[in-house]
VEXKOL-13742 format. One record per residue: residue number from 1; residue in three letters; x, y, z of N, C-alpha, C, O, CB in turn. Coordinates in steps of 0.05 Angstrom, whole numbers, always signed. Glycine has a CB too. Layout:
+-----+-----+--------+---------+--------+---------+----------+--------+--------+---------+--------+--------+---------+--------+---------+----------+--------+
!   n ! res ! n.east ! n.north !   n.up ! ca.east ! ca.north !  ca.up ! c.east ! c.north !   c.up ! o.east ! o.north !   o.up ! cb.east ! cb.north !  cb.up !
+-----+-----+--------+---------+--------+---------+----------+--------+--------+---------+--------+--------+---------+--------+---------+----------+--------+
! NUM ! Ala !      X !       Y !      Z !       X !        Y !      Z !      X !       Y !      Z !      X !       Y !      Z !       X !        Y !      Z !
...
+-----+-----+--------+---------+--------+---------+----------+--------+--------+---------+--------+--------+---------+--------+---------+----------+--------+
//
This chain:
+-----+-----+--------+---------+--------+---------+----------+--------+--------+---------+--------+--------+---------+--------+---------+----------+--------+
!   n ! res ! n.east ! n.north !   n.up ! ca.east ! ca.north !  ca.up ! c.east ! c.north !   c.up ! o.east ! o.north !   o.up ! cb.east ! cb.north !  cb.up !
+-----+-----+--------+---------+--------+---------+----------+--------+--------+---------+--------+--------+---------+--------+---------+----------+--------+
!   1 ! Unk !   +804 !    +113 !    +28 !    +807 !     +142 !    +30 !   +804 !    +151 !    +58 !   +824 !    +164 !    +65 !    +788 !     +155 !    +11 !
!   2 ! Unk !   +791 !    +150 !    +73 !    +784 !     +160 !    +91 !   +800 !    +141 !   +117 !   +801 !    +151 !   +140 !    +754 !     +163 !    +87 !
!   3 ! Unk !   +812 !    +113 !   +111 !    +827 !     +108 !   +127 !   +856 !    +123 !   +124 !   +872 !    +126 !   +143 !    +827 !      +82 !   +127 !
!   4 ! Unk !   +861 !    +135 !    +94 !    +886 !     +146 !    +93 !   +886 !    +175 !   +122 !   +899 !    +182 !   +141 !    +890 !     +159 !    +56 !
!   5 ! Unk !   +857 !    +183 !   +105 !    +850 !     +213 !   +122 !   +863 !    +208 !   +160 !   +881 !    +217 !   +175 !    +805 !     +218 !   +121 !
!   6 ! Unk !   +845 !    +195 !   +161 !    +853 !     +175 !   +197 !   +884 !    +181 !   +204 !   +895 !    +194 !   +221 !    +850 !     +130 !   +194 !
!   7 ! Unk !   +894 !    +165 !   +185 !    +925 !     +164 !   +191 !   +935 !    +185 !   +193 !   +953 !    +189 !   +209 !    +941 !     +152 !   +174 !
!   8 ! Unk !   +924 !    +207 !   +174 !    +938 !     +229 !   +175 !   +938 !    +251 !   +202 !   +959 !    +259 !   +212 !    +930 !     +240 !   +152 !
!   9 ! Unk !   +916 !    +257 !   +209 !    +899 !     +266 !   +228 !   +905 !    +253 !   +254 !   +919 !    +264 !   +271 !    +873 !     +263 !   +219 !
!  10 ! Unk !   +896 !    +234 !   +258 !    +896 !     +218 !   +282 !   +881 !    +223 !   +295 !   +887 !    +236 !   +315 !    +914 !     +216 !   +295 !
!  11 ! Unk !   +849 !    +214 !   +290 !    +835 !     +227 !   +316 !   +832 !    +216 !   +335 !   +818 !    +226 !   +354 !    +813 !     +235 !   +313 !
!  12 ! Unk !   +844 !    +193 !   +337 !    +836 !     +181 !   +362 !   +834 !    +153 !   +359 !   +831 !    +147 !   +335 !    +809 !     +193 !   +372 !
!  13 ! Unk !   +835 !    +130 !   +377 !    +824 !     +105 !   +379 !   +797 !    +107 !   +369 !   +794 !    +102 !   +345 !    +826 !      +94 !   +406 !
!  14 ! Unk !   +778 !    +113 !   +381 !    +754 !     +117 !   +374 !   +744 !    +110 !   +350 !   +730 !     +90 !   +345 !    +750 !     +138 !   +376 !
!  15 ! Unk !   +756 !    +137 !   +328 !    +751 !     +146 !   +300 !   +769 !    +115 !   +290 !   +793 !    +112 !   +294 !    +766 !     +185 !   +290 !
!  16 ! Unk !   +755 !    +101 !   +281 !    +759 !      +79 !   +258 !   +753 !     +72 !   +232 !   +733 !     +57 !   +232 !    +754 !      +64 !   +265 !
!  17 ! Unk !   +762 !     +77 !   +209 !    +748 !      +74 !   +184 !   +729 !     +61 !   +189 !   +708 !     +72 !   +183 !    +761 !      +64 !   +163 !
!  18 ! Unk !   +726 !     +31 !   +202 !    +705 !      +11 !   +201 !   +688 !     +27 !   +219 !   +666 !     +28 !   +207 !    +712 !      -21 !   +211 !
!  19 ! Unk !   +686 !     +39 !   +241 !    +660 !      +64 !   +249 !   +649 !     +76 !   +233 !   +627 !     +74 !   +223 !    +666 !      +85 !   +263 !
!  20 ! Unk !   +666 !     +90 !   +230 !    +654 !     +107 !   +203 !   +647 !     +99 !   +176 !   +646 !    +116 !   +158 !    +671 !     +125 !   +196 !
!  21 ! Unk !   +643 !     +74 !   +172 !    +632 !      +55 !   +152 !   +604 !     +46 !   +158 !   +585 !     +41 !   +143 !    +650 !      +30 !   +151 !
!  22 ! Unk !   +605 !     +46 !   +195 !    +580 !      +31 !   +202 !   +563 !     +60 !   +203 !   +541 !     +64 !   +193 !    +583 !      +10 !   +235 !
!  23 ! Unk !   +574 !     +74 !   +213 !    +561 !      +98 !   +226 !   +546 !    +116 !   +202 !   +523 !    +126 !   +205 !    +585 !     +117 !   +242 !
!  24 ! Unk !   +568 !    +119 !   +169 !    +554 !     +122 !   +142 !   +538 !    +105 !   +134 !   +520 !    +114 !   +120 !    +570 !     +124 !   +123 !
!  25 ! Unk !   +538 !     +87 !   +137 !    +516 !      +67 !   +123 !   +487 !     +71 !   +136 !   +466 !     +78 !   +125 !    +525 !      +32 !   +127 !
!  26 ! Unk !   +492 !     +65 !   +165 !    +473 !      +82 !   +186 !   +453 !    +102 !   +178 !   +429 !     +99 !   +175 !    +490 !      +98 !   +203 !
!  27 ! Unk !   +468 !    +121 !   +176 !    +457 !     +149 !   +167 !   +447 !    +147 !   +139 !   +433 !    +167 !   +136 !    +480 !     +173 !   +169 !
!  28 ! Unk !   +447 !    +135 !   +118 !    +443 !     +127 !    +91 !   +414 !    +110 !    +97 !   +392 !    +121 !    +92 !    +471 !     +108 !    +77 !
!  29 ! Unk !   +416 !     +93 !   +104 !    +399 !      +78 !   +117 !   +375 !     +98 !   +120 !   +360 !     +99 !   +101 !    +412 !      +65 !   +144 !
!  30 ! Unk !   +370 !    +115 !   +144 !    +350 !     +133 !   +153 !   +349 !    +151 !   +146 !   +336 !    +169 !   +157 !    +347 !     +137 !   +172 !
!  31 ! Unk !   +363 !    +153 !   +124 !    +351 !     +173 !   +108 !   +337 !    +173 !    +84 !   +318 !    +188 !    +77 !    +367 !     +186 !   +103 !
!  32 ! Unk !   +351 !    +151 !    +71 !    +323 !     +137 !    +58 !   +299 !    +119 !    +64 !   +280 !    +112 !    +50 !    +329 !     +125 !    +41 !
!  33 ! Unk !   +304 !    +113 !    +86 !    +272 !     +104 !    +94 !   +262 !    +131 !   +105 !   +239 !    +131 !   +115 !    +268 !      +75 !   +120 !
!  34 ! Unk !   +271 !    +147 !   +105 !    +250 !     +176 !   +118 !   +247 !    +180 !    +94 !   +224 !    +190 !    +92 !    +262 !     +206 !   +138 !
!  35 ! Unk !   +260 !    +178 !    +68 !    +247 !     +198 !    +43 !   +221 !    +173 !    +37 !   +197 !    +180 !    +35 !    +276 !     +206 !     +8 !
!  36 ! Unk !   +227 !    +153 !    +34 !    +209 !     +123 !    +27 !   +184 !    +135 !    +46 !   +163 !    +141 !    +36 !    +227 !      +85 !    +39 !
!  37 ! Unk !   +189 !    +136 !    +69 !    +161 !     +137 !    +88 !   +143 !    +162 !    +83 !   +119 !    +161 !    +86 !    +168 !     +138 !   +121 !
!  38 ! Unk !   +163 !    +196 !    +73 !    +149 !     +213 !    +51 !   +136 !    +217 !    +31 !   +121 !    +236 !    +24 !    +155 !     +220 !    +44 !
!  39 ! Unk !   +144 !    +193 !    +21 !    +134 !     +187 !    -12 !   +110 !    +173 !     +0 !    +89 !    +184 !     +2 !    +157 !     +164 !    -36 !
!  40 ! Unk !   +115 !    +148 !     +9 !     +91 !     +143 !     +5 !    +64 !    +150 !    +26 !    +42 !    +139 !    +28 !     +93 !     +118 !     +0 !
!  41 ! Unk !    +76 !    +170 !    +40 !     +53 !     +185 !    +54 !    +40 !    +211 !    +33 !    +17 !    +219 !    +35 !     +66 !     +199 !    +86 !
!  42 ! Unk !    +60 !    +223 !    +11 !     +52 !     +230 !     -8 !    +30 !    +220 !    -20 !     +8 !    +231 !    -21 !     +68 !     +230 !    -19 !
!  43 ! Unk !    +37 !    +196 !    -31 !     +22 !     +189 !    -45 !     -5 !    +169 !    -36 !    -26 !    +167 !    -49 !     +39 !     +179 !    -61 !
!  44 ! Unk !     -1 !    +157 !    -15 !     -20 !     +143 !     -2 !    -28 !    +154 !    +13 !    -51 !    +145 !    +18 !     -16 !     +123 !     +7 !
!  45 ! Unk !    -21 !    +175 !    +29 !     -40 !     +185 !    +54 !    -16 !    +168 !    +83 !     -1 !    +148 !    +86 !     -86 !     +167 !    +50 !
!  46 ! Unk !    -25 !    +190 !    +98 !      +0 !     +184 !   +132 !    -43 !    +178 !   +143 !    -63 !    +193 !   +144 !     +35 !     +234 !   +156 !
!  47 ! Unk !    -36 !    +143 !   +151 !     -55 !     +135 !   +168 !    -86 !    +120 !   +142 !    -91 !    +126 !   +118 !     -64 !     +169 !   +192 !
!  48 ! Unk !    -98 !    +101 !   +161 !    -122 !     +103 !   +145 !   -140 !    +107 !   +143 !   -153 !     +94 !   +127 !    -127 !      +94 !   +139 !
!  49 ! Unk !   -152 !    +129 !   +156 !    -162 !     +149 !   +148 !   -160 !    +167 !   +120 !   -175 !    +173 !   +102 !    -156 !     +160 !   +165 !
!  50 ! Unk !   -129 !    +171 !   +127 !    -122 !     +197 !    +98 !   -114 !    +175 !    +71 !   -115 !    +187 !    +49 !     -84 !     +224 !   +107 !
!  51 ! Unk !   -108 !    +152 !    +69 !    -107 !     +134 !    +56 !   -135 !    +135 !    +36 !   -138 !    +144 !    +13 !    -102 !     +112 !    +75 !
!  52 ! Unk !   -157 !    +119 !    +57 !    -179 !     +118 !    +45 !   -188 !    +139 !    +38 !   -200 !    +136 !    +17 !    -195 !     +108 !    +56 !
!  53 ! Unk !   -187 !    +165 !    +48 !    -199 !     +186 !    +34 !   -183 !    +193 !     +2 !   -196 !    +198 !    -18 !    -197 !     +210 !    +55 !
!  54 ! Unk !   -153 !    +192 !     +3 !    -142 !     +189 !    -33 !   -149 !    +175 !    -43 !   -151 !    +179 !    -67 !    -118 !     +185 !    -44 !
!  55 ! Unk !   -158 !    +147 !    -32 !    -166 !     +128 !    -54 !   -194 !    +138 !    -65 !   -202 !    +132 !    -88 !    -167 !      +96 !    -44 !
!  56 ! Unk !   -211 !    +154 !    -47 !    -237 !     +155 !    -56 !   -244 !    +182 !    -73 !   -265 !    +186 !    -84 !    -256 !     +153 !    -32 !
!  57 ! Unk !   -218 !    +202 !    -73 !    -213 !     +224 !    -81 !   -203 !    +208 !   -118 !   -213 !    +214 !   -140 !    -188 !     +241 !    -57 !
!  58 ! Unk !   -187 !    +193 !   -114 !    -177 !     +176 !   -145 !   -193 !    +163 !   -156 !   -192 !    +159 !   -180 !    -156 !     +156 !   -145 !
!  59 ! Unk !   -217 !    +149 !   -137 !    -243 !     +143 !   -147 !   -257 !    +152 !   -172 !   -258 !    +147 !   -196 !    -257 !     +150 !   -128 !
!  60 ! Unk !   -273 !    +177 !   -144 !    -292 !     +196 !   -155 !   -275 !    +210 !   -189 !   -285 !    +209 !   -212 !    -300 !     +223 !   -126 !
!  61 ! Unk !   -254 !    +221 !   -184 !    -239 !     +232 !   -214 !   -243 !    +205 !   -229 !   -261 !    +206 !   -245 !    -202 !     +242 !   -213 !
!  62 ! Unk !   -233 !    +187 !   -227 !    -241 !     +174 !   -245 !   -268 !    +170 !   -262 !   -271 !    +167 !   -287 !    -236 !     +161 !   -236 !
!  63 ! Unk !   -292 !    +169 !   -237 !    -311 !     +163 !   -248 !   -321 !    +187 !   -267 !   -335 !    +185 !   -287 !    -328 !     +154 !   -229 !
!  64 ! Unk !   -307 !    +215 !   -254 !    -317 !     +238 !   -275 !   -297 !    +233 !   -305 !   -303 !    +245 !   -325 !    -310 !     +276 !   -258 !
!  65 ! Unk !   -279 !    +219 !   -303 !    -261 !     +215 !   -327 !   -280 !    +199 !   -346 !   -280 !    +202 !   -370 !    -232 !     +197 !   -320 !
!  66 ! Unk !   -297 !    +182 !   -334 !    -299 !     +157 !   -355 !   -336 !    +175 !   -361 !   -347 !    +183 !   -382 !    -295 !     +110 !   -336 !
!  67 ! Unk !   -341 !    +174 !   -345 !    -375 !     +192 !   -349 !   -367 !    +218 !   -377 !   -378 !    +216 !   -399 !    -388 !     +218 !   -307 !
!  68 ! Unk !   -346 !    +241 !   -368 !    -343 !     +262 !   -393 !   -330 !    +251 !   -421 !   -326 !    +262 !   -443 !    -324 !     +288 !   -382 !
!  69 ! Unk !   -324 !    +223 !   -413 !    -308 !     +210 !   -450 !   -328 !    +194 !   -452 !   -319 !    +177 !   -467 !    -272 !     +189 !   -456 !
!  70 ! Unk !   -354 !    +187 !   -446 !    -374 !     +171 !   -453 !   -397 !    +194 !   -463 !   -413 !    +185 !   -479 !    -382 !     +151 !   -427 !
!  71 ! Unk !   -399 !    +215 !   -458 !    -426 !     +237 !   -464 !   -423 !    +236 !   -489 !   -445 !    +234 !   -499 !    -426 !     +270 !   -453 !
!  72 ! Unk !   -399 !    +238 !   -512 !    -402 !     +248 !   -538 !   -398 !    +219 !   -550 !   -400 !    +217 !   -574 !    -380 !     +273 !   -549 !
!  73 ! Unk !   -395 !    +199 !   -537 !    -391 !     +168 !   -556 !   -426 !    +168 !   -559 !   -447 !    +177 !   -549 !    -372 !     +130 !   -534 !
!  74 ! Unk !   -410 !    +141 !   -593 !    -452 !     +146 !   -595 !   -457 !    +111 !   -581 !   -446 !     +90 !   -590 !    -474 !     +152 !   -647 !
!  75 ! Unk !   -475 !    +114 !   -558 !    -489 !      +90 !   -549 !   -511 !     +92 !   -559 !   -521 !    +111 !   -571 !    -492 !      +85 !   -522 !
!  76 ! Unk !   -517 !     +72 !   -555 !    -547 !      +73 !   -566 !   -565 !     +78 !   -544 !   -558 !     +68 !   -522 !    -555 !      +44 !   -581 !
!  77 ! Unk !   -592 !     +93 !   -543 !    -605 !     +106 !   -538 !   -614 !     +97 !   -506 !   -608 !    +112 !   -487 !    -622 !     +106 !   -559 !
!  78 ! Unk !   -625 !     +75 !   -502 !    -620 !      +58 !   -473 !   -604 !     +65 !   -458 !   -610 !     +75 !   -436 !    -611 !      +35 !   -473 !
!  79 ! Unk !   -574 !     +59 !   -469 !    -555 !      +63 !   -451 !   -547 !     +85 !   -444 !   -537 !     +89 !   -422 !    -538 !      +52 !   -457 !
!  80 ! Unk !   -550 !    +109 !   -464 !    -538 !     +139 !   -468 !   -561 !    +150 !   -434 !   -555 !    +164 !   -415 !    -550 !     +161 !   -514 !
!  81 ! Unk !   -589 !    +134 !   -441 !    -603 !     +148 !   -423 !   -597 !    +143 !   -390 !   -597 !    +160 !   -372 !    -630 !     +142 !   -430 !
!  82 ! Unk !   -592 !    +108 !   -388 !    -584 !     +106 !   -359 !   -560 !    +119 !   -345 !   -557 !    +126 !   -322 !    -582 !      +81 !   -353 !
!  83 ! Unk !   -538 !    +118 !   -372 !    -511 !     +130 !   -362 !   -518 !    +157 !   -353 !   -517 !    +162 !   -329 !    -486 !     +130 !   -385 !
!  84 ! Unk !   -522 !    +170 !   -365 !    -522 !     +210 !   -368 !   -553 !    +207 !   -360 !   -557 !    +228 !   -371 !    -514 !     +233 !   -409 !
!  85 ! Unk !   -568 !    +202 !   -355 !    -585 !     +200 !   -344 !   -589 !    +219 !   -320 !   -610 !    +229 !   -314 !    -584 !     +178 !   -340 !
!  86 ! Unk !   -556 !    +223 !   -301 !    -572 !     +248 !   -272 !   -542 !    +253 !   -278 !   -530 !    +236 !   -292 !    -588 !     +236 !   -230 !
!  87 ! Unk !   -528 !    +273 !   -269 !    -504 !     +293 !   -274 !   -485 !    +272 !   -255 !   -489 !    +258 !   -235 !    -509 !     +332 !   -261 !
!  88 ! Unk !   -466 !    +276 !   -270 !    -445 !     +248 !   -246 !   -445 !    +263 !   -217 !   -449 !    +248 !   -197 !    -399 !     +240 !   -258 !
!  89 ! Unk !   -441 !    +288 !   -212 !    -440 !     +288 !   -185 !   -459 !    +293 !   -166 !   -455 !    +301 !   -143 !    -427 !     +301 !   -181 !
!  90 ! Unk !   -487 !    +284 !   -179 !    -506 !     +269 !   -166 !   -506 !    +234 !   -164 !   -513 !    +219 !   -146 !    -529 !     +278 !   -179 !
!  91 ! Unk !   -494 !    +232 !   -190 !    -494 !     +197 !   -183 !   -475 !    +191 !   -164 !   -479 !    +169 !   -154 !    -486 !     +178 !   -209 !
!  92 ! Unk !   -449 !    +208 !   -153 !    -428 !     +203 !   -135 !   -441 !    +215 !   -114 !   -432 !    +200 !    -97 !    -400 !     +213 !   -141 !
!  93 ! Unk !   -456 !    +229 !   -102 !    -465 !     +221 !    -82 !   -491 !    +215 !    -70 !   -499 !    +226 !    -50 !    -458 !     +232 !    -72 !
!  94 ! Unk !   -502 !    +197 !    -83 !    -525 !     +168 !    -83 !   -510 !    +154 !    -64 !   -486 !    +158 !    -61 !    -529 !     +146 !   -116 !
!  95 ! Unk !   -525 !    +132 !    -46 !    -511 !     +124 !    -26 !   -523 !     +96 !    -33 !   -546 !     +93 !    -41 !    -514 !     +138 !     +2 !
!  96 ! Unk !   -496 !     +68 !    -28 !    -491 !      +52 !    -32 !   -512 !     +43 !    -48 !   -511 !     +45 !    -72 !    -484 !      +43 !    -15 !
!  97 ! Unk !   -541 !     +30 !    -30 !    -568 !      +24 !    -46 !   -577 !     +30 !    -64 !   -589 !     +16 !    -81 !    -584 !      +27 !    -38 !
!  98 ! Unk !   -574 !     +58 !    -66 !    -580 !      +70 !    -92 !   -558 !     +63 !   -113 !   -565 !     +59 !   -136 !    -582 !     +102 !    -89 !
!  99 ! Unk !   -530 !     +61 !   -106 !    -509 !      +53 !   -125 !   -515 !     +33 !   -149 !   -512 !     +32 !   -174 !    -489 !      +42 !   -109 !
! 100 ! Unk !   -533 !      +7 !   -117 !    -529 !      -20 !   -127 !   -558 !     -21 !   -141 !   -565 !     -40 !   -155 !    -521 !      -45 !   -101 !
! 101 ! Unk !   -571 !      -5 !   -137 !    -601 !      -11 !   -154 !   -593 !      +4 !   -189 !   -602 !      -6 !   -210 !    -637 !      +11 !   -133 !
! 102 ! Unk !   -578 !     +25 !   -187 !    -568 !      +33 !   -217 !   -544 !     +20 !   -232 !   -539 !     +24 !   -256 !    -561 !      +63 !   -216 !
! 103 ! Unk !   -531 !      +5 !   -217 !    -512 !      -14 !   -233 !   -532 !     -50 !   -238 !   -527 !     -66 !   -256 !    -478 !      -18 !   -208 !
! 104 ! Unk !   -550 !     -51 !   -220 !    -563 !      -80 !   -224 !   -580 !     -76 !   -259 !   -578 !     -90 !   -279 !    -590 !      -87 !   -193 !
! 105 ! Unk !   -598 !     -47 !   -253 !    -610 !      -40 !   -278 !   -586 !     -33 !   -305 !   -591 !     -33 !   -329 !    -630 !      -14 !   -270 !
! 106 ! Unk !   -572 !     -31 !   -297 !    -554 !      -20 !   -318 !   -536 !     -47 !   -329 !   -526 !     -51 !   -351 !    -534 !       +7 !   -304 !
! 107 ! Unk !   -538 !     -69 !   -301 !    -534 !     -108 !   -318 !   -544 !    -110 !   -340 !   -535 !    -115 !   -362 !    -551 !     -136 !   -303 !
! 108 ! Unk !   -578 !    -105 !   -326 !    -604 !     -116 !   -344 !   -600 !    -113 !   -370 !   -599 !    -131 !   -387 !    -630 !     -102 !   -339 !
! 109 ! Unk !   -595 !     -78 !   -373 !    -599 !      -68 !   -391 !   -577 !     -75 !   -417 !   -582 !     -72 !   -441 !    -602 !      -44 !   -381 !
! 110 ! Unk !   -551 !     -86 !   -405 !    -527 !      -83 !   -419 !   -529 !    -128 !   -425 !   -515 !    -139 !   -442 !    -495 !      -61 !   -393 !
! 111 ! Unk !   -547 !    -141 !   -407 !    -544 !     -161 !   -415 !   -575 !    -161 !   -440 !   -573 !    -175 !   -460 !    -541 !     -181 !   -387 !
! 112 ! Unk !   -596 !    -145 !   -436 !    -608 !     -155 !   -465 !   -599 !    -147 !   -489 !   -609 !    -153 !   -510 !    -633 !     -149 !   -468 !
! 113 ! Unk !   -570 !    -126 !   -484 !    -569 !     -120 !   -513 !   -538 !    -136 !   -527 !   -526 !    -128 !   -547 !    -569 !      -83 !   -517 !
! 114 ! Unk !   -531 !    -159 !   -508 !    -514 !     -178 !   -518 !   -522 !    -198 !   -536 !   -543 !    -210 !   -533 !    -504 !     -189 !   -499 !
! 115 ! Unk !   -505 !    -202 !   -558 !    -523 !     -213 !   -583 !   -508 !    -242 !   -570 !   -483 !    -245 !   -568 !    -517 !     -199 !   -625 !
! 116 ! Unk !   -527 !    -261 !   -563 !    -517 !     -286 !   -552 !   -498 !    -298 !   -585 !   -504 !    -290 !   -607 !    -551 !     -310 !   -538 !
! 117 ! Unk !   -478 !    -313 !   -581 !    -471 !     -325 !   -592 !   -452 !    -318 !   -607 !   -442 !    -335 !   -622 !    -485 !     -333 !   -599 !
+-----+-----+--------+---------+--------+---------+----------+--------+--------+---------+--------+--------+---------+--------+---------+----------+--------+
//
């Protein structure tokens, strides 16, 4: 098609269907890696900095996801107390040590009530 167009027109030596094949593909080309490099600065964050901060933003929701569908399940009494035990967005910001001393107790607690065997 567009070699017919050529013929008709004549723009020139220059203007060659096979240019304008390279030159469209070209432009196709960078324009979807500019939408690709949008998206996933959308969705991942531009840099890592802003990266790590969505992942820790998808984190924390999470952890409020799984803490508010655990308050009305019935655990048994142990566990109901260490989980809900302090409001999740005090337990999210406890810092590391403190993390790892309420998940070690919360092993303990979750390995004596495994019925071996």
């Amino acid at each position: 098609m567009i070699a017919c167009y050529y013929k008709e027109c004549q723009p020139g030596d220059r203007y060659t269907p096979k240019l304008w094949m390279r030159k469209t593909i070209n432009q196709l080309w960078q324009l979807y890696l500019t939408i690709w490099h949008c998206r996933n600065g959308e969705k991942h964050g531009i840099g890592y900095d802003e990266a790590q901060a969505k992942a820790l933003r998808a984190t924390r929701q999470e952890a409020r996801r799984v803490y508010t569908a655990t308050q009305n399940e019935d655990l048994n009494n142990q566990e109901a107390r260490l989980l809900h035990a302090r409001p999740i967005n005090t337990i999210l910001n406890w810092t590391k040590s403190h993390l790892d001393a309420y998940l070690a107790t919360a092993e303990v607690i979750l390995e004596q009530n495994v019925d071996p065997g």
